[in-house]
N, C-alpha and C positions, 0 to 999 in steps of 0.2 A: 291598651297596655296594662291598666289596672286587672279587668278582666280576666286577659288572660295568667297572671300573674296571680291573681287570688286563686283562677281555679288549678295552679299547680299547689299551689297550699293546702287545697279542699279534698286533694286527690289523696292528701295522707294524713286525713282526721278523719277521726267520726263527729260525726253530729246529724243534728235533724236533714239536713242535707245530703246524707249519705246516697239515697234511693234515686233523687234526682241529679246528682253529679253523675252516678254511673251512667246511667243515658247522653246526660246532655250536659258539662264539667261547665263550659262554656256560659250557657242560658241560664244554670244556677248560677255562676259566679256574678251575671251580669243582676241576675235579680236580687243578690244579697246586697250587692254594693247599692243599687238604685235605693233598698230600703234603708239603710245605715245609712248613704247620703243625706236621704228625706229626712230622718230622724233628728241627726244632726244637726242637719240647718232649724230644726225645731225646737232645737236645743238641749238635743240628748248628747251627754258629753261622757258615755261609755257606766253610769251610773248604774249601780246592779239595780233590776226591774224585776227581771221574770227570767226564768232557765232558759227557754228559747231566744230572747232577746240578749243574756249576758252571752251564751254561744254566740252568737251573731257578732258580736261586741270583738270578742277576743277573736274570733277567725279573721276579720279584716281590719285586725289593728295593726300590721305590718304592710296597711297597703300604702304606694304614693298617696298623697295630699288630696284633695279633692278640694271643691270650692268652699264649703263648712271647716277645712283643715286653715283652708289662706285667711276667711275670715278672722279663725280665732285671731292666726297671727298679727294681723294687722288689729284687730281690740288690743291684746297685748303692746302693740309698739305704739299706740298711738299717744301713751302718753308720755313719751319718750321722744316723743319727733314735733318739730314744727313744721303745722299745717297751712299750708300757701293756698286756703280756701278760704273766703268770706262769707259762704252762703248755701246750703243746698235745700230747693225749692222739690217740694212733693208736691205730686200731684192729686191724689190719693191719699188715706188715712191712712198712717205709718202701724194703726192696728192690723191692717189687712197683710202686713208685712211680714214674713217669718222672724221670729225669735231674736234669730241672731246677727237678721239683718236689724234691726229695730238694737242692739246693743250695737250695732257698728255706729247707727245716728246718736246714741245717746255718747258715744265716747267721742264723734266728732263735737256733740254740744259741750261738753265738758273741755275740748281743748279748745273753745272761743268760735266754734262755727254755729251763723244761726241755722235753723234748721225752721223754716217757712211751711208751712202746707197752704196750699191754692189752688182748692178744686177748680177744676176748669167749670166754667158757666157758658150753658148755650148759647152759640152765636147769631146773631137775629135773622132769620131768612123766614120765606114765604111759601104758599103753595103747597103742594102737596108733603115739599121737603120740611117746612114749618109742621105740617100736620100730622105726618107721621110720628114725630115725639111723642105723641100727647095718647089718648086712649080713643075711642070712637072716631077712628080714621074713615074719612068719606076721602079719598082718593078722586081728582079730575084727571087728570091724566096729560097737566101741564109742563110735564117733561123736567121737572126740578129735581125728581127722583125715576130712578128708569132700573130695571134691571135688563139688561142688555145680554138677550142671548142666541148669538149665532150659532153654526152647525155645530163648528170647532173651533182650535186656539188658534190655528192660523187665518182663519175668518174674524175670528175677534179681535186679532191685534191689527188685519188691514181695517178693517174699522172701526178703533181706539186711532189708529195712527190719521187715519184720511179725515179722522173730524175732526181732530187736535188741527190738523194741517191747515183747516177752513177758518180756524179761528182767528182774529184779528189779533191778538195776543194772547202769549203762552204765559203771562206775568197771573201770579196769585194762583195756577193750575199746580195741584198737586197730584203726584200718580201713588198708590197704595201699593206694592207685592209683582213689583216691576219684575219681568225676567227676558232673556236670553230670547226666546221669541216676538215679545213685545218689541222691544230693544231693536231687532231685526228689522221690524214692520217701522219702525220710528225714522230709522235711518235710510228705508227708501222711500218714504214719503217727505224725504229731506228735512226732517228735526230733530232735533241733539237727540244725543244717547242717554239713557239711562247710568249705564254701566252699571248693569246687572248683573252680577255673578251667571257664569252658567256652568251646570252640571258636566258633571264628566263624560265624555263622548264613548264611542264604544271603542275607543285605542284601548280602556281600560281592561276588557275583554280578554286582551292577549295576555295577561300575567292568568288569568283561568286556564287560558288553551294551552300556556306553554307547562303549566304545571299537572292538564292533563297527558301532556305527550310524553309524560316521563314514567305512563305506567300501559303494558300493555297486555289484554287489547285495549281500545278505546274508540268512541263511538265515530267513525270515519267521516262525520258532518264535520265534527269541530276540528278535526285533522283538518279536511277541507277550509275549514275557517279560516285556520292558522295560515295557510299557506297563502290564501289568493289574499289576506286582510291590507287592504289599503287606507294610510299608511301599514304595512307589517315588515316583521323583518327577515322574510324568506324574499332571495332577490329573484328581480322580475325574470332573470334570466331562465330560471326554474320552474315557475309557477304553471304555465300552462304543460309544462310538458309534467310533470307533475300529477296535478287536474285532470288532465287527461290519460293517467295511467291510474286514477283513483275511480274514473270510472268503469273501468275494466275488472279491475279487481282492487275495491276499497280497503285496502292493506298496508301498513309498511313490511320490507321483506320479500314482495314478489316478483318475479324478475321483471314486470314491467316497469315497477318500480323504481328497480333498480338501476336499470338502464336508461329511464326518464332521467336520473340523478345522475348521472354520467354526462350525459348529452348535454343537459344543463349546465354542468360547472363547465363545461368546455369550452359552453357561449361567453360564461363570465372572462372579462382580460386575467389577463395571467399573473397581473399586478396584488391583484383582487381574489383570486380563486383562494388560496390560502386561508384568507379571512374568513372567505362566503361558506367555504367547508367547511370553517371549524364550528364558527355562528350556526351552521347547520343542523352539526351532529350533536353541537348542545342544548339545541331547544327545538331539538325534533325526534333524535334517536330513543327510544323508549330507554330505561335503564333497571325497570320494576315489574313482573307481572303484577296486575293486579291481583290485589287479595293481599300483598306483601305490603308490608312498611314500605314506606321513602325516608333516606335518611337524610338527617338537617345539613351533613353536607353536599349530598348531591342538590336538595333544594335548593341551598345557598348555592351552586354554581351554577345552577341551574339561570335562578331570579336574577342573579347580575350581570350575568350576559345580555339577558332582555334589557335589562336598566341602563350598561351601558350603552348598546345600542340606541333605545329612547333619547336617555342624555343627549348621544350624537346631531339627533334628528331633529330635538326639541326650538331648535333654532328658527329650521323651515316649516315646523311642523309643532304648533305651541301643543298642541292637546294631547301628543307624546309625552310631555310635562309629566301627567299624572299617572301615564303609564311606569314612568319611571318610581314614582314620591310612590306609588301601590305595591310594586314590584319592592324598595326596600324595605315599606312598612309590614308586605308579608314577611320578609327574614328577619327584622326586629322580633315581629309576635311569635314567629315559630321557634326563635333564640329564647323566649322569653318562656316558653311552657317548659324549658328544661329539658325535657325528652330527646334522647339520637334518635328516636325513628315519629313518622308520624303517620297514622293510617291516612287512606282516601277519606274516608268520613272525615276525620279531623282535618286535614288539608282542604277539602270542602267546607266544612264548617267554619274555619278561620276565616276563609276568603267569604261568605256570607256574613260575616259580622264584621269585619273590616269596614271602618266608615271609609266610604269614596270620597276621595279630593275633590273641594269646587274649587275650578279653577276662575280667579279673577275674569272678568271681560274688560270689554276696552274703556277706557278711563269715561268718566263722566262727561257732560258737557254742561254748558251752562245754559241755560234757559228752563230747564226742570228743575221742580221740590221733588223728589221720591222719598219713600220712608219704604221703609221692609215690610213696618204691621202695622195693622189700624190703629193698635196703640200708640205707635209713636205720633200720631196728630197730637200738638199739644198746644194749637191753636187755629182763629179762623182761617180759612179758606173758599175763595170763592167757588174754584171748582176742583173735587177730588173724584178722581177715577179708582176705583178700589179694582184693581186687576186682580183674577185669579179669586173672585167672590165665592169659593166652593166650599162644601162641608168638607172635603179634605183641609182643608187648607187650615180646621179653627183647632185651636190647641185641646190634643185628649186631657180629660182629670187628670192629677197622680194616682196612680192605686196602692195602698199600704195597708195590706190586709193584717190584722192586729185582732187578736180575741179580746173579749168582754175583758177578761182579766189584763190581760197585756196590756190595755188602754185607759183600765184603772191604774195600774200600779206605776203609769205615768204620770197619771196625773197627779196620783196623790206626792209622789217625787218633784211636783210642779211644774211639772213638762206638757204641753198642752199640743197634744197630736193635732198631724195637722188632720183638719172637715175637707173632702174633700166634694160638698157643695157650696163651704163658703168661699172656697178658691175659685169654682166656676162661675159661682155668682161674681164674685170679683170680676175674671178674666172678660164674663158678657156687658159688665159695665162698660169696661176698658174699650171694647170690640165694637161699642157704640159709638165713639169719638167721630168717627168718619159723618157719622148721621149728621149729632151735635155740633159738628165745627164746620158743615158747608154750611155757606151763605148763598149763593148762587142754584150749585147743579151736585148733586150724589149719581157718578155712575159707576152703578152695580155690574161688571163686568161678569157673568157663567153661562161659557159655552154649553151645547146640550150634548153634544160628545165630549171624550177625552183625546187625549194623542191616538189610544190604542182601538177607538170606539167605543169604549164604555160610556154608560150613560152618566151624567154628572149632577150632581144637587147640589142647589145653593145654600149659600153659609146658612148657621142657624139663625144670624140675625133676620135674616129673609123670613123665618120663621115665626119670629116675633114679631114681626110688622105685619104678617097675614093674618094672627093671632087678633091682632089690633081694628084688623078692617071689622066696620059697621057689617058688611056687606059680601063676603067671600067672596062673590063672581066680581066684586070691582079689582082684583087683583089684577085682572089680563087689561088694566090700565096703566098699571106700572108696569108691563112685560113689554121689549120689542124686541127687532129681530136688530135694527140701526136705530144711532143716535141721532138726534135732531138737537139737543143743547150737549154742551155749550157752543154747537155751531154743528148745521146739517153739512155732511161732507157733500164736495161738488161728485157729482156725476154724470159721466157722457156716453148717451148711448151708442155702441159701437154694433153696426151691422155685422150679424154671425158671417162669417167664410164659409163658401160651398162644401158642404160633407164629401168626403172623398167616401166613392159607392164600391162595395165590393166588386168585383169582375172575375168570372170564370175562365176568360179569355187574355192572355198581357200579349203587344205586340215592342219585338225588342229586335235588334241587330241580330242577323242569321248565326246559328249555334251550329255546333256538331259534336256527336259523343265523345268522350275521349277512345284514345288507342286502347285502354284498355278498361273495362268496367267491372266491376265484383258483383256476382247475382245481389246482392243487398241493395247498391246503388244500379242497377237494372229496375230492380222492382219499384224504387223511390221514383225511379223517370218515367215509369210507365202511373205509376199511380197517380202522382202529380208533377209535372215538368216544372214547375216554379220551383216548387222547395227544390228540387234536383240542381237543377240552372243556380238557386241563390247560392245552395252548399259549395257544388264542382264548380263553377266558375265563377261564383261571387267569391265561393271563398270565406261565406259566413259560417261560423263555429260556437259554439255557443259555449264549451269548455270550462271556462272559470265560473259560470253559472247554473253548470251542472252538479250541484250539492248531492253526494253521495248521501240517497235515505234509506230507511230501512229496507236488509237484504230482502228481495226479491226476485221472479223469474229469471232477468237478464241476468243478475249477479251467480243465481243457483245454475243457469245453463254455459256460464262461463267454469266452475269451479268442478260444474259435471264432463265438459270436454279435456280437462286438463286430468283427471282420475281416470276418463275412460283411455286416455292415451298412455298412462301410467301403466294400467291394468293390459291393454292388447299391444302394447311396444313389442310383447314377446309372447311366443306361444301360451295359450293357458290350455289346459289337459285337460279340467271342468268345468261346470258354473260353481263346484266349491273354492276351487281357486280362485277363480275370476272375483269371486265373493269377497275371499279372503286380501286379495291383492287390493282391491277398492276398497275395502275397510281401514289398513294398512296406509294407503295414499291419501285416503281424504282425513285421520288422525292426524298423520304426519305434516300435511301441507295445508289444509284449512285455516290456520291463523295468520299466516302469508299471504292467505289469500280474501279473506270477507275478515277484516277486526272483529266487525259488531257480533258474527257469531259466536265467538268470547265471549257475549257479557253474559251477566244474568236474566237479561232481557230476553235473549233468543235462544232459550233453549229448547225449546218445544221445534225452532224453526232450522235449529242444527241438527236435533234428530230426526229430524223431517225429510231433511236435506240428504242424511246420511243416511238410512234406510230407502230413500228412493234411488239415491247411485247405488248404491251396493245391490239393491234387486235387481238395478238395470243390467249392471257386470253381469252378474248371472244369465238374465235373458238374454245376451248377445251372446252368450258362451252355449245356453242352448239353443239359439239358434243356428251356430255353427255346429253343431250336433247334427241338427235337423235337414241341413241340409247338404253339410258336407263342402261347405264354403271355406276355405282359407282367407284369412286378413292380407290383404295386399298394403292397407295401409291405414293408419290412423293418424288423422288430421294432414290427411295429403294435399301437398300444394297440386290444382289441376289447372287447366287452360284451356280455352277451345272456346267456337263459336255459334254465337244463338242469332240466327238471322243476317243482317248488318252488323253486331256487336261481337266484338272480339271482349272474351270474359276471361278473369282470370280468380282464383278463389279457395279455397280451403275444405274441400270436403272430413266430413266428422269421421265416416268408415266406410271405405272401401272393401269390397270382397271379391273375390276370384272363384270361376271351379262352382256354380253359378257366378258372374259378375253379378254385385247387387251392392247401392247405394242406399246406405242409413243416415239418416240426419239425425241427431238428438237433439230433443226440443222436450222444456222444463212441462209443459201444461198440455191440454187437450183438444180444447173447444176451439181458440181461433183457429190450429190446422187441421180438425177435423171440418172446419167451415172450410176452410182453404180446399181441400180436396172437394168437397161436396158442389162448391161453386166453379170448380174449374180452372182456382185462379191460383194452383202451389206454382209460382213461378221459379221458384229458388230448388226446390227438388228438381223440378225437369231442367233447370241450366245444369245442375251438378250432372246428371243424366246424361247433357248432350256434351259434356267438358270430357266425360271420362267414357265414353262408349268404344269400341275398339272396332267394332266393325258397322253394318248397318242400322243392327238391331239395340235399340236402346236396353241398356241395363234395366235390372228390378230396382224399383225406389221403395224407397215406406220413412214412414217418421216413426220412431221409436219416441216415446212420450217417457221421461224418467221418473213424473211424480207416479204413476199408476201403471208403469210397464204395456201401455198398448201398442200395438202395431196397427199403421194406418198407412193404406198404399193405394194406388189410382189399379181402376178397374184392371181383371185380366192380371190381377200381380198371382206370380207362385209361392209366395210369400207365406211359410205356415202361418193357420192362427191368425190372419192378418184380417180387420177391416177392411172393407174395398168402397172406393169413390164411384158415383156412374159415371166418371171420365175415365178415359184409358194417358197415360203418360204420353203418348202418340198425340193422341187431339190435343193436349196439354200444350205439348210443345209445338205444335202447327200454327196455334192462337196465341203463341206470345211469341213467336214467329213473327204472325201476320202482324202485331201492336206493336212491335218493335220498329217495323218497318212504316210505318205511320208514323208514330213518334220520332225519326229519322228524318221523316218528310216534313212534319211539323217545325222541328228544329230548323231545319234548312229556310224555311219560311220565316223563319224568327217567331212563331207564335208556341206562347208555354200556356198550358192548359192548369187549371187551380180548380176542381171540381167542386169541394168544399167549401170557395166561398163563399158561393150564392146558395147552395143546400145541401146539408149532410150527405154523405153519400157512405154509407155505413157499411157496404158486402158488396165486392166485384162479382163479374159474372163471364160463363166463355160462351158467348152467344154467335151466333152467325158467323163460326168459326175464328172468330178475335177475342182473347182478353184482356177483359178489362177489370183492372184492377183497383181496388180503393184505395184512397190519400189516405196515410199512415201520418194521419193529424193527431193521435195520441202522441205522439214522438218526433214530432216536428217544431219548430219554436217561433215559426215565420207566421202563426195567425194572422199577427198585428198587422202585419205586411199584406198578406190577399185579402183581409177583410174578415175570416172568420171568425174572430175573437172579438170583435167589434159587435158582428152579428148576434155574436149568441150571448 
């Protein structure tokens, strides 16, 4: 709140500060106060020094108090008050102490408090832990001192927690920088808690997404976020149906959309729909394109809809807590910069400098010593576990960058800046206590990964003790992977379970296709029966897991059939028209329909997009030229049957006067393989759904990124590629597979070709095709074994 509160102040001075406020209001503001803080506590009490320092002085002298502010006050009150103290004991030389904490002891002594210093003195142990203090460490590798490092944190806290558990008592064990995962590991190896604070979950999250939803476009992942986030507060009633209109077209605005939302509140009771709609439309309906301001009132109604909702929930749901304390502390800081509007950068930037709430854990229990930081040892211990031994973990210097003169004209003022190596010499004295105060055992806990995989290094004191060895190879004496003091954890070895082996082959209760099948789920059954069988009669979906990512083919061949139905609904006279008309439609409806090619990100892949539909307009416009074909229909619902399977489907464009069947397909290579190999099963079904007499229609795929035509041998197709199959053998061979697949089912055995070995290109061999498991787009690895395999 300081922060942002100074840098509305900064926004309307000059000073040396001017060049970095315009960029960054914020990161200056945070770096003036950090140095006038430091200053302060050092004992600068606003006295003119130097031009750049009295600027400094006078810009954040109307800020809140800081802790240099509360001190003075209490120097000033305290000889005004009586002190119900008798004694405070340092640990440390009160010279090592800033300024003005050194005038707060002197005014305590002055009101009758003695004021003791009592360096602490090494506690007597033995071993390796004895011998490390000292200089010329010959390291045995008697386990008194151990740095203990497993893969990662949750390997390290099951063994902190499984040797503490072996030990015969927990009396005189102290743990160092306990957290949330330890804690975890404590309690199921049934020993008290810590209660260790732990960090804010990712409920926090949602006050980012719901403040992204209010500008649009926006990136359709975190849309996605928003909606499926559990706990979140879009209701379940919505979600999948939702989810599954985002993978269609990642958009809000487009009628699947739309009508996902519909359906949805309809689920919700009727009690409730009111509510659910209006929570909806507040922290979902966009209300800004991007590039605009947001203004602090729409944030603010924004931010407290989430908060009340959190509030509500925080009951079932403690880590909603700080969804809520985040969601008000952002309308606080953005009330507090002054401003009615506030860009995206700003709004970003706030919520990256917003410190997160840690929320409390569960209450302590009794049988543990914990401290926070090695410092607070302030006496022996037999055994202390220093969790979390990492070089992140050691505190950075201060940095107060000061010129030659600046740092004179303090001192000559008698203000004595602070060194910012005799602070770290300090802080590594301090850091040592752990060493100093076991008696027994020092366990050095750093895992060798992090949470996210990163590699991890141990504290710098680690570094001083290797510094120390006689011997540098004797270090991998003090390394292990497990502990063995203060007590080797029990271990029982448990015979592995049989590996479940992948199979090509599942036999299951007799199947049969449904009444009605879409060439897309025809091809899924012919390629692999398992996935087919799991999706149509398991019933498995994968939906909420489907994270709309960056646009691509399926997204561009969705956004391309909806333009070309646009453009051939009704007669076109040209390919200038045709041009124009697809220009026209994909302007108009593009942001309805893919968000992310709104941002700045995808420009290149909107013009990309957009010049490949509008070429394509064209070539279908002259190929109706060419051959004197009429549009009988675009995006026609057809029906009809391919062997045993009754199909029913959506053909792209239908023609008359020749009949002739187009498919639009975004790219080139997999159906120019599709042709080449025999196996276009999805053109020759449209083929056999829509033919009116014996003689099969012309097919071809029209390709939208590069305008080719590609058609099965024997097509009249201008200009056309040609396959060495004819659409006749095409359709004979997935005829014949069809009718296999039929009999297979009937038998109950589902075929999974991919589990036991890639099978990467079908083929129409011996009059049958056979087609490949469409394992790029399938989810079910896990399940036949593929994903194991590879």
């Amino acid at each position: 709140e300081r922060t942002v509160a100074l840098a509305r102040v900064l926004a309307g001075r000059d000073g040396f500060w001017k060049e970095s406020c315009e960029v960054d209001p914020l990161g200056t503001a945070m770096r003036l106060l950090h140095d006038r803080d430091l200053l302060a506590l050092w004992g600068w009490n606003g006295e003119p020094i130097a031009p750049r320092l009295d600027a400094l002085w006078s810009a954040t002298a109307g800020c809140a108090p800081s802790i240099p502010d509360r001190l003075r006050i209490v120097i000033a009150g305290l000889p005004h008050r009586s002190i119900d103290l008798r004694s405070v004991t340092l640990l440390d030389d009160a010279g090592e102490l800033p300024p003005l904490w050194r005038r707060v002891l002197a005014a305590l002594a002055e009101a009758g408090v003695r004021i003791d210093v009592r360096p602490l003195a090494p506690a007597e142990a033995t071993g390796d832990l004895a011998a490390a203090r000292g200089p010329s460490f010959r390291p045995v590798g008697d386990g008194t001192l151990v740095l203990v490092r497993p893969h990662g944190p949750l390997a390290a806290a099951e063994e902190v927690a499984a040797a503490l558990a072996a030990c015969a008592s927990l009396d005189d064990v102290v743990i160092v920088g306990g957290d949330a995962v330890l804690d975890a590991a404590l309690v199921q190896h049934g020993l008290p808690r810590l209660g260790a604070p732990r960090g804010t979950t990712s409920a926090s999250a949602l006050v980012r997404l719901v403040v992204e939803t209010a500008f649009a476009p926006m990136d359709p992942a975190d849309l996605h976020a928003l909606i499926c986030a559990e706990p979140g507060p879009i209701d379940l009633a919505l979600r999948r149906k939702l989810a599954r209109a985002l993978s269609s077209f990642p958009a809000r605005g487009s009628k699947e959309w739309i009508e996902a939302l519909r359906l949805g509140l309809e689920d919700v009771a009727a009690e409730r729909r009111e509510r659910v709609t209006a929570r909806f439309g507040a922290l979902v309906d966009p209300v800004v394109r991007r590039g605009q301001p947001l203004s602090l009132e729409q944030l603010t109604a924004r931010l407290r809809v989430l908060a009340t909702w959190a509030h509500g929930r925080a009951a079932s749901v403690p880590s909603l807590r700080a969804t809520a304390v985040l969601a008000e502390r952002f309308v606080t800081l953005a009330q507090l910069t002054g401003k009615p509007e506030l860009a995206h950068a700003e709004l970003g930037r706030l919520q990256q400098e917003l410190e997160l709430p840690v929320l409390a854990g569960e209450a302590a229990e009794v049988g543990f010593a914990g401290v926070r930081h090695p410092a607070s040892i302030v006496g022996a211990a037999r055994t202390i576990v220093w969790w979390g031994f990492t070089r992140d973990s050691a505190p950075a210097s201060p940095q107060l960058r000061l010129s030659a003169g600046e740092r004179a004209a303090l001192e000559a003022a008698g203000i004595t800046p602070p060194d910012p190596g005799a602070l770290m010499a300090a802080e590594a004295r301090r850091w040592r206590r752990p060493l100093e105060q076991a008696t027994g055992e020092l366990v050095l806990v750093c895992p060798r990964t992090s949470e996210t995989g990163e590699r991890v290094h141990p504290h710098p004191l680690w570094d001083e003790l290797v510094a120390g060895l006689v011997e540098r190879t004797n270090v991998a004496k003090l390394e292990a992977t497990r502990i063995t003091r203060p007590a080797r954890a029990r271990r029982e070895a448990v015979g592995l379970r049989p590996l479940v082996m992948p199979a090509a082959t599942v036999t299951v209760p007799a199947l049969s296709i449904r009444d009605l099948e879409s060439p897309s789920s025809l091809e899924r059954l012919l390629g692999c029966s398992l996935s087919w069988a799991l999706e149509r009669h398991g019933r498995l979906r994968r939906v909420l897991a489907d994270v709309p990512g960056a646009p691509g083919p399926l997204v561009y061949g969705n956004i391309a059939h909806l333009v070309m139905e646009r453009v051939f609904g009704t007669p076109v006279a040209s390919p200038e028209e045709a041009a124009r008309r697809a220009e026209a439609a994909f302007d108009g409806e593009h942001g309805t329909l893919a968000e992310a090619l709104g941002l700045p990100d995808y420009q290149r892949q909107r013009a990309e997009l957009r010049r490949g539909i509008v070429e394509s307009a064209a070539e279908v416009a002259r190929l109706l030229v060419k051959t004197g074909a009429r549009v009988r229909g675009v995006e026609l619902d057809v029906e009809g049957r391919l062997g045993g399977a009754v199909l029913k489907g959506r053909s792209d464009l239908v023609l008359e006067g020749p009949d002739t069947i187009i498919d639009f397909k975004w790219g080139t290579g997999t159906h120019r393989e599709r042709l080449e190999s025999g196996t276009a099963l999805q053109l020759v079904a449209y083929a056999a759904m829509t033919r009116t007499g014996e003689q099969l229609p012309q097919v071809g795929y029209l390709t939208l990124q590069q305008q080719h035509l590609l058609a099965p041998a024997g097509s009249t197709l201008p200009d056309a590629w040609q396959s060495p199959y004819s659409a006749e053998d095409m359709l004979a061979g997935a005829t014949a597979r069809v009718a296999e697949r039929i009999g297979e089912l009937a038998a109950g055995r589902l075929e999974a070709p991919s589990a036991v070995e890639d099978v990467e290109k079908g083929a129409l061999s011996d009059g049958v095709m056979r087609i490949a498991p469409h394992c790029r787009y399938c989810g079910f690895g896990a399940i036949c074994g593929k994903a194991t395999r590879s």
